[in-house]
N, C-alpha and C positions, 0 to 999 in steps of 0.2 A: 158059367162064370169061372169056375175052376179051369176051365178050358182056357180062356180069357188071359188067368193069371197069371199058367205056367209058360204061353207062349209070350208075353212080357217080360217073363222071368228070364224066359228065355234072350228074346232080343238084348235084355239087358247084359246079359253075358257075350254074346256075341261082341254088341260094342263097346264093353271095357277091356275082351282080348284084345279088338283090333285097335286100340289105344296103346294099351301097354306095347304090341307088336313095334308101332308105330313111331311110342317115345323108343325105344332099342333101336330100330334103325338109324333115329334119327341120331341118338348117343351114338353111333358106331361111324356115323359118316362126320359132316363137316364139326360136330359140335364137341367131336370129342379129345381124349387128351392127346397133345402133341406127340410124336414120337421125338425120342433124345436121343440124340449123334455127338460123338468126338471127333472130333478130326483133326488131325497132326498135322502142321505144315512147317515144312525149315528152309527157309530161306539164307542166303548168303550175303547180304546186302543190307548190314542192320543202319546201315547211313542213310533208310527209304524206312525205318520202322514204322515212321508215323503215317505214311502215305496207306500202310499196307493194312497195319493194324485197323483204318478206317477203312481199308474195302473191307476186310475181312466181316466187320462191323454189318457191313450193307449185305453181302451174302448172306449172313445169319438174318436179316431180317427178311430179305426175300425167302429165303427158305421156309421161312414161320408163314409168311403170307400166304405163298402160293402152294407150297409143299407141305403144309402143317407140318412141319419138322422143326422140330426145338435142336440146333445146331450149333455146340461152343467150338469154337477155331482155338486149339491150341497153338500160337503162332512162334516159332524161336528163329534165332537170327544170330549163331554164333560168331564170333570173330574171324573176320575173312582169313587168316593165317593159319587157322584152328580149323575152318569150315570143313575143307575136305577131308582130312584125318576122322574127325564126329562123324562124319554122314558114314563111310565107310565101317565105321566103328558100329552104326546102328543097325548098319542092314545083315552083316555079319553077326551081327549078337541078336538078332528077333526083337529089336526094338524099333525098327523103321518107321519111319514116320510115311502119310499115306502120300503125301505130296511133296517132293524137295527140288532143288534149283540143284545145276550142273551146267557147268562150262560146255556152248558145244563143241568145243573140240573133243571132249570127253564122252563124249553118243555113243560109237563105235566099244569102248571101255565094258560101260556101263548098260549098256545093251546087249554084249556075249555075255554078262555076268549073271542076265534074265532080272534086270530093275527097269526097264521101260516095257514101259504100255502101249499098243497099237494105236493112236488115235486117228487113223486114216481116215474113218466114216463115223467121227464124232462131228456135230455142227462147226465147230472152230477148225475146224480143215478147209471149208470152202471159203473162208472169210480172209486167209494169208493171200499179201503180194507171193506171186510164184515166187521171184528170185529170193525171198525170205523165204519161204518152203522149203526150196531146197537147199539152205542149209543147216536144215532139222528132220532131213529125211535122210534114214539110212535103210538099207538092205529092199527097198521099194517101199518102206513105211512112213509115216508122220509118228515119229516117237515121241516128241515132246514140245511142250508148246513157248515158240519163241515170246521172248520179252524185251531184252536187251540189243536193238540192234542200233550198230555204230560206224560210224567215220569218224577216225581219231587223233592227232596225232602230237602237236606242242600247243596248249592252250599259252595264249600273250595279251598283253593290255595293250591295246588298240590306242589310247588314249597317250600312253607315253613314248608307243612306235610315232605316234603322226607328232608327235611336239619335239621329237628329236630326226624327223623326217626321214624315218627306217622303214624298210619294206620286208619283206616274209623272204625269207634268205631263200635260194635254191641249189645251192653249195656249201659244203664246210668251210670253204674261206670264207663264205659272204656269214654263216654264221660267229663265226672265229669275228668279222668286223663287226657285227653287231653289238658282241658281248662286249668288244674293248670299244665302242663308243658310247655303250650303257655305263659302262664302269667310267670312263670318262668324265660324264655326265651325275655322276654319285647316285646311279643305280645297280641296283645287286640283280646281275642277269636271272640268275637261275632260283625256283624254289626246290627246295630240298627238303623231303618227308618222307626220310627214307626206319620209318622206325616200325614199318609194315612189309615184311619183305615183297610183295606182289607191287609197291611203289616202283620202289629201282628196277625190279622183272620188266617194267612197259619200256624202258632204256632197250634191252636188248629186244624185245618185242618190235620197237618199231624198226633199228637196227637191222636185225636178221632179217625181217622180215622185208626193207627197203633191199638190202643186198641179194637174199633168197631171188627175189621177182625179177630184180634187174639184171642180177649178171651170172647168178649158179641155181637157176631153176630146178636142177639135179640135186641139189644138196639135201635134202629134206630126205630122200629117196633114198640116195645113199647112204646119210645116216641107218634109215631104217634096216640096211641090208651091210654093216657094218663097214662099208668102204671108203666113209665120209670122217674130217676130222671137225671140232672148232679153231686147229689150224686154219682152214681157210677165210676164218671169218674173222682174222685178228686187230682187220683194220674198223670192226664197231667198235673199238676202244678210241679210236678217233674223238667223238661224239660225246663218247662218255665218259670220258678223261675230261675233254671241254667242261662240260656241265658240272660237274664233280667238283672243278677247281676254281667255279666261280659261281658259285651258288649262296644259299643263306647258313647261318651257324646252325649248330647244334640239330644237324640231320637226324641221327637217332635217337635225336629225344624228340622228333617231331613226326607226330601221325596223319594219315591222308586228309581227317576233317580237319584238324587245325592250319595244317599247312594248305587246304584251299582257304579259308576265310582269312591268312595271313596275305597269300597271293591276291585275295580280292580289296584288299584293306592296302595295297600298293608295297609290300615289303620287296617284291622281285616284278620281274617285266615279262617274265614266262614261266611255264611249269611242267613238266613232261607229264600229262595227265591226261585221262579220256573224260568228252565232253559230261561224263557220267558224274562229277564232279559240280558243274554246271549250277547244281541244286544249292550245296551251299556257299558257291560263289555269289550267287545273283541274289542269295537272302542275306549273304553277310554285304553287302553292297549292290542294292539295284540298280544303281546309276553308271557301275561299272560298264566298258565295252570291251566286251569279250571277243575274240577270235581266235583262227583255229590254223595251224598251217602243219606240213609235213617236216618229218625233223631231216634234214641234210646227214647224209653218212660219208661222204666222199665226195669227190667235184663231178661226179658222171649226176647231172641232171635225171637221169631217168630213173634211178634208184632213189630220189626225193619222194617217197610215193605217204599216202593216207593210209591207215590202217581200215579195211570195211570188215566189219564183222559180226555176227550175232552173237553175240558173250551169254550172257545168261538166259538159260529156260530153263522151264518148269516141268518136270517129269511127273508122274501117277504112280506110285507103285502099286504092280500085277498081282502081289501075294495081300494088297491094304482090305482091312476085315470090312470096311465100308465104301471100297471103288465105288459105288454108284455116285455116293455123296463126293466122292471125291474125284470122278470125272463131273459133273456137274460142276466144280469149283473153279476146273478145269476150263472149261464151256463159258465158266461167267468172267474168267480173265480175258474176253474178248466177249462180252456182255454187247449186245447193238447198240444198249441205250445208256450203259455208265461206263466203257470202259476205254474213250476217249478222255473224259475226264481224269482216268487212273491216268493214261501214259502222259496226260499233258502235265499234270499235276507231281511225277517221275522226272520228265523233261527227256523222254526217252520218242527216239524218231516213230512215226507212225509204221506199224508194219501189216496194216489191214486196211482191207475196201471200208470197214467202219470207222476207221479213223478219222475224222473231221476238224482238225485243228489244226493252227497257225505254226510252224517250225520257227524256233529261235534262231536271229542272225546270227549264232556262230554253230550251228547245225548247217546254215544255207553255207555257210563257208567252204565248212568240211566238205559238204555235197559238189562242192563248184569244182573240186579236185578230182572229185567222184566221175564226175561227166565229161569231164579232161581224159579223160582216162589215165587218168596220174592217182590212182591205190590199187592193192592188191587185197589179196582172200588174207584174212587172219592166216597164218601159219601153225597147220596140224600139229602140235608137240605132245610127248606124254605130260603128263601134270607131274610127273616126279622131276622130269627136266625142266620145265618154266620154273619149278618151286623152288630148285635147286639153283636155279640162275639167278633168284633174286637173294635167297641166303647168302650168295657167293659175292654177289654185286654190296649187299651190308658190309660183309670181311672185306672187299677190295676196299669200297669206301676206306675204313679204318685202318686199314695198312695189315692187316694181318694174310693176304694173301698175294699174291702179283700176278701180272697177268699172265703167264706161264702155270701155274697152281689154276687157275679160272679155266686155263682151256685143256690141264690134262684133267682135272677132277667133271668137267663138260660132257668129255668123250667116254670115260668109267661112267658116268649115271645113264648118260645112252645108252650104252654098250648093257647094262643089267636090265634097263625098262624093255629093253628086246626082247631080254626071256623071260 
């Protein structure tokens, strides 16, 4: 009997360990507490806050579902004039954020400086169009993942070209006849939002960069090796004297968003802007018809060209204390199954085999120049010379500088960004 009880006693010990064992395993796998992640992200682009802030949103919840990970997205979005100064300012003081946007002309910078991430054999490598690939690939790598890509050059109202029976100029005369038949007609050719220097910068942007293609393909080059001037380029005041002199009041007190929803509310009949803009054109007026055409810098047709380029991506920083979560974020901005709705819901062109959505007609515009083979590659600049060109283009506007002062103060900021 005694025999009996001790080996009950027994069994019963047996299986209240393998109980307890049992609940611990199962507290330690799916049932247990989330792990918590911060994750920095800075972005350049606070005119897209709400777009992002809701992905962000969706990434934290996928994270919690599938990865038990409890993940807050610290997301900031300083002002585009401030932006690069901040970023710069972070990574040099040990505050870097784990993921931030740059310019790709800026790759090259920001890659001898050791701030990008290899993502060559991360999944969102195989999912880019090539010719988007490479131009987010340097030294044989995939350093940062495109977002931003464009065909850009003078957005116009379709609406008030076809009632005054105008077509998309492809000369500075035929532009020059435009403005004085707008003006004719008591419309104000040009909008003007120049209270952000990076506004007036897309003037010599598309500029330099029609003349650069068409007629001094050396020039970029020779800048860089000191034997080039902005002497040779003094005829994009052409263009930009135009625009300047028959545009809307009160330029610098008017910023990029207000001066799009002014342009889409019929105050001017063109705007020197990239389709990036778009967003809240078509929200401050859906009924608008939008279009897109190349801006004229001289009567040589072939220097009429589009801007193509991939402007903003999103880098990983190498030194971030949680890279995994933050390649993963990385991974999910080209998501198979939510991140056509991000770029549609951007208005930004597709740049992946996942991309499954409709392009707006003044995207097809832009493209239709594209296939002509009338645009060129963005034009490589340091960021201290495009920033400089748009401060300088503010003063020109207000008379405090001439164009003489614009092109020797042009050739001093080259000439130091060298060393």
């Amino acid at each position: 009997m005694r025999k009996i009880m001790s080996m009950a006693l027994i069994m019963l010990l047996v299986f209240v360990t393998a109980a307890c064992n049992n609940e611990k395993k199962s507290s330690s796998s799916g049932s247990s507490a989330p792990e918590e992640v911060e994750l920095n992200i800075m972005m350049s682009f606070p005119q897209y806050m709400d777009q992002w802030e809701a992905y962000t949103k969706q990434f934290e919840k996928k994270m919690l579902k599938e990865e038990n990970m409890k993940v807050k997205v610290n997301l900031e979005m300083p002002s585009s004039d401030q932006y690069d100064s901040v970023l710069q300012a972070r990574l040099s003081g040990g505050d870097a954020p784990d993921l931030f946007t740059i310019h790709s002309n800026n790759i090259p910078t920001y890659y001898k400086a050791g701030h990008l991430t290899d993502l060559s054999n991360e999944p969102l490598a195989s999912k880019l169009f090539e010719n988007v690939k490479k131009t987010v690939t340097y030294d044989n790598k995939l350093v940062v993942v495109p977002i931003e890509s464009t065909a850009w050059g003078v957005l116009y109202n379709k609406a008030i070209f076809n009632k005054l029976g105008l077509k998309a100029p492809e000369t500075l005369s035929e532009l020059e006849q435009v403005t004085k038949t707008l003006k004719e007609n008591k419309y104000t050719p040009f909008m003007l939002a120049f209270q952000e220097q990076w506004v007036p910068q897309l003037m010599t942007a598309l500029t330099l960069g029609g003349k650069v293609s068409g007629e001094v393909p050396d020039w970029v080059n020779r800048m860089n090796e000191g034997k080039g001037s902005y002497k040779e380029m003094e005829d994009i005041f052409g263009p930009i004297d135009l625009i300047m002199k028959n545009g809307t009041d009160r330029a610098m007190e008017t910023g990029s968003e207000v001066g799009a929803a002014d342009f889409a509310n019929g105050k001017a009949a063109m705007f020197v802007q990239g389709t990036w803009a778009a967003g809240t054109i078509m929200e401050t007026n859906p009924k608008m018809e939008l279009g897109v055409f190349p801006l004229p810098i001289n009567e040589n047709k072939a220097d009429t060209l589009v801007n193509l380029s991939t402007s903003t991506t999103l880098a990983v920083n190498p030194d971030s204390k949680v890279k995994e979560v933050a390649l993963k974020f990385a991974n999910y901005v080209l998501d198979d199954k939510d991140s056509s709705a991000l770029f549609q819901s951007l208005r930004f062109n597709p740049i992946s085999t996942i991309h499954k959505f409709e392009t707006d007609p003044w995207v097809k515009d832009a493209y239709q120049y594209v296939e002509a083979g009338k645009s060129y590659q963005d034009l490589i600049l340091p960021s201290a010379v495009t920033e400089e060109q748009g401060k300088l283009l503010q003063e020109y506007y207000v008379g405090t500088v001439k164009k003489d002062d614009f092109i020797k103060r042009m050739d001093e900021v080259f000439a130091k960004s060298r060393k």
